[in-house]
C-alpha positions in Angstrom: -16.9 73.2 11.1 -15.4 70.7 12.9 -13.9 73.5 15.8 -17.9 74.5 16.1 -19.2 71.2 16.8 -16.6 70.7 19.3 -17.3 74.2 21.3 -20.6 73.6 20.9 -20.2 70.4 22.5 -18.0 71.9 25.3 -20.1 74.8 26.1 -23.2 72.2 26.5 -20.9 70.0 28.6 -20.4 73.0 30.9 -23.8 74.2 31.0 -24.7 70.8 32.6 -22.9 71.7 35.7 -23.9 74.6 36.4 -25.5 74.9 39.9 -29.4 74.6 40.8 -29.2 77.3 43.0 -29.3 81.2 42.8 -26.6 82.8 45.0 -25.8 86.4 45.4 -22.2 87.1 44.9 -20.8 87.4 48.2 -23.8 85.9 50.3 -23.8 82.7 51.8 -27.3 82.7 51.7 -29.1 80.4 48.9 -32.5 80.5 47.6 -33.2 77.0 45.8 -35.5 76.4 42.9 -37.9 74.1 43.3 -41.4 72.6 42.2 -44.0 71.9 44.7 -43.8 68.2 45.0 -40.0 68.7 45.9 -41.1 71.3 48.9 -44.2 68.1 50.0 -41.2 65.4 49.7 -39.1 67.8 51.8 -41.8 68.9 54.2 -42.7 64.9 54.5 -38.4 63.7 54.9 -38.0 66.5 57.1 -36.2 65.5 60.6 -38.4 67.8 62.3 -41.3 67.2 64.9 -43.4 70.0 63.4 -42.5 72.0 59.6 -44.0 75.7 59.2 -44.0 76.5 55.8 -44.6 80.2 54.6 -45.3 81.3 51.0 -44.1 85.1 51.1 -42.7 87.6 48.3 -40.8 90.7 48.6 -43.4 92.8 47.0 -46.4 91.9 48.9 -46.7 94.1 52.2 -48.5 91.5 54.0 -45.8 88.7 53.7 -43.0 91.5 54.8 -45.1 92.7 57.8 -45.7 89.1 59.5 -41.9 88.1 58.4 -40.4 89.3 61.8 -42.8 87.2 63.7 -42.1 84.0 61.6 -38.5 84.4 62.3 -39.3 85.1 66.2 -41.0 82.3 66.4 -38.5 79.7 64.5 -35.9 81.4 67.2 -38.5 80.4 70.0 -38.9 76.8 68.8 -36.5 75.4 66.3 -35.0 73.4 69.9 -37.9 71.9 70.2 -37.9 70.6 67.1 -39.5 73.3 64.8 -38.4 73.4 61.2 -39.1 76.5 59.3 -39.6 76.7 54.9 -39.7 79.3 53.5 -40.9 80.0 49.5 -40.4 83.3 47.9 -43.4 83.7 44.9 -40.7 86.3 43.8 -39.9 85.6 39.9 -36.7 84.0 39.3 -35.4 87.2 37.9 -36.0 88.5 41.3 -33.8 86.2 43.0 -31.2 88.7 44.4 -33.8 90.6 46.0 -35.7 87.7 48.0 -32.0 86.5 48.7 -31.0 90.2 50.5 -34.3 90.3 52.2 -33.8 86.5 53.7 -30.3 87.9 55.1 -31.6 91.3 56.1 -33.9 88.9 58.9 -31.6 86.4 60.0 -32.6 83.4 57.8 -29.8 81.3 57.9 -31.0 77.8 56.8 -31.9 77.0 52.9 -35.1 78.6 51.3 -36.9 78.0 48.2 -37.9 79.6 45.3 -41.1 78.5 43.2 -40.7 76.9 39.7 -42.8 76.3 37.4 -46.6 78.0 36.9 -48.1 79.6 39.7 -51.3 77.7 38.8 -49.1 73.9 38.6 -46.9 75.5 42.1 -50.7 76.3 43.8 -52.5 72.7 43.1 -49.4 70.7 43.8 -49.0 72.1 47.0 -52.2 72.4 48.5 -55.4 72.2 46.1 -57.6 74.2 48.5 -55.0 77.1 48.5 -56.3 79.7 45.7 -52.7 81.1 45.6 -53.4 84.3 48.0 -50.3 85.2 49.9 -49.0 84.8 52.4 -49.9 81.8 52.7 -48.8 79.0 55.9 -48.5 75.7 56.6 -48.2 73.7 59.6 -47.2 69.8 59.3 -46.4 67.8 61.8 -43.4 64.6 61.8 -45.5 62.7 59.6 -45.9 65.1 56.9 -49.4 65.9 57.9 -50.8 69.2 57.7 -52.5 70.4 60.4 -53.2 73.9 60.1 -53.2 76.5 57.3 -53.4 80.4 57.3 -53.8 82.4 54.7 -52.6 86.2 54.8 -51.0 87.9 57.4 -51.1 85.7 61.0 -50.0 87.1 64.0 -47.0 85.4 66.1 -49.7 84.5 68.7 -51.8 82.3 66.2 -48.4 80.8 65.1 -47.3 79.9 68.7 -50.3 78.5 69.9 -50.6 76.1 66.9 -47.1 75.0 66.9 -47.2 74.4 70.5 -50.4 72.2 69.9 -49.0 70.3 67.6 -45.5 70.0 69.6 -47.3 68.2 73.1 -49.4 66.2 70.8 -52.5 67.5 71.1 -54.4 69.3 67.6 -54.2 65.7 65.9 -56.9 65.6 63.2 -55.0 66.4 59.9 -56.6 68.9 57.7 
């Protein structure tokens, strides 16, 4: 009884330090779990002068179509101080997917995967967002959002908004 307890014990032991990320064996790239307020607190800590943040999921068409021009963009402006965050709605058993895809483009910064209930994820993050993706943010230094689009966006849109936001100009928060 005794030798049960103390595996028990062991195996809980080790459990406790297991990693908070999901990592595809032999990929450097990670997809972190986290809950809306941690993507806000992120977005808001961020050492960025503007932070595009892009809800997207491997199975909807819309969020793989307009994931070129997200990238293209970050390429065109992460000198100037554009920070990109990306969240895959993928389930968490999905992980290895959303992971391969993020490699397949490029992404080679951190990315985040949703926890908790879509409905919880939705409100947290923005409570005029129905949950429709994909679905973007723009914030500025502050933490502010300035703009949002929801479903596909074209690079254009992006640009011109990020650029706003970049000389100044577009100030009144949404």
């Amino acid at each position: 009884m005794q030798r049960h307890i103390f595996v028990f014990i062991a195996l809980l032991f080790l459990s406790c330090d297991a990693p908070k990320t999901d990592r595809a064996s032999g990929n450097d790239q990670y997809l972190i779990p986290a809950t809306a307020e941690e993507i806000l607190k992120h977005v808001k800590d961020a050492d960025a002068r503007v932070v595009l943040v892009n809800v997207w999921a491997t199975w909807c068409p819309p969020c793989v179509e307009e994931f070129p021009d997200l990238m293209a963009v970050y390429n065109q402006y992460k000198d100037q101080g554009l920070k990109l965050v990306f969240i895959s709605a993928d389930s968490e058993g999905q992980a290895d997917g959303a992971i391969a895809f993020l490699k397949a483009h490029g992404v080679d910064f951190p990315s985040y995967i949703k926890l908790k209930s879509d409905g919880a994820f939705i409100n947290t993050l923005d409570p005029d967002w129905w949950g429709a993706i994909p679905a973007t943010w723009l914030y500025d230094s502050e933490g502010n959002k300035r703009h949002f689009w929801l479903g596909k966006t074209s690079r254009e849109q992006f640009e011109k908004k990020i650029r706003d936001v970049l000389m100044g100009g577009d100030q009144g928060a949404l």
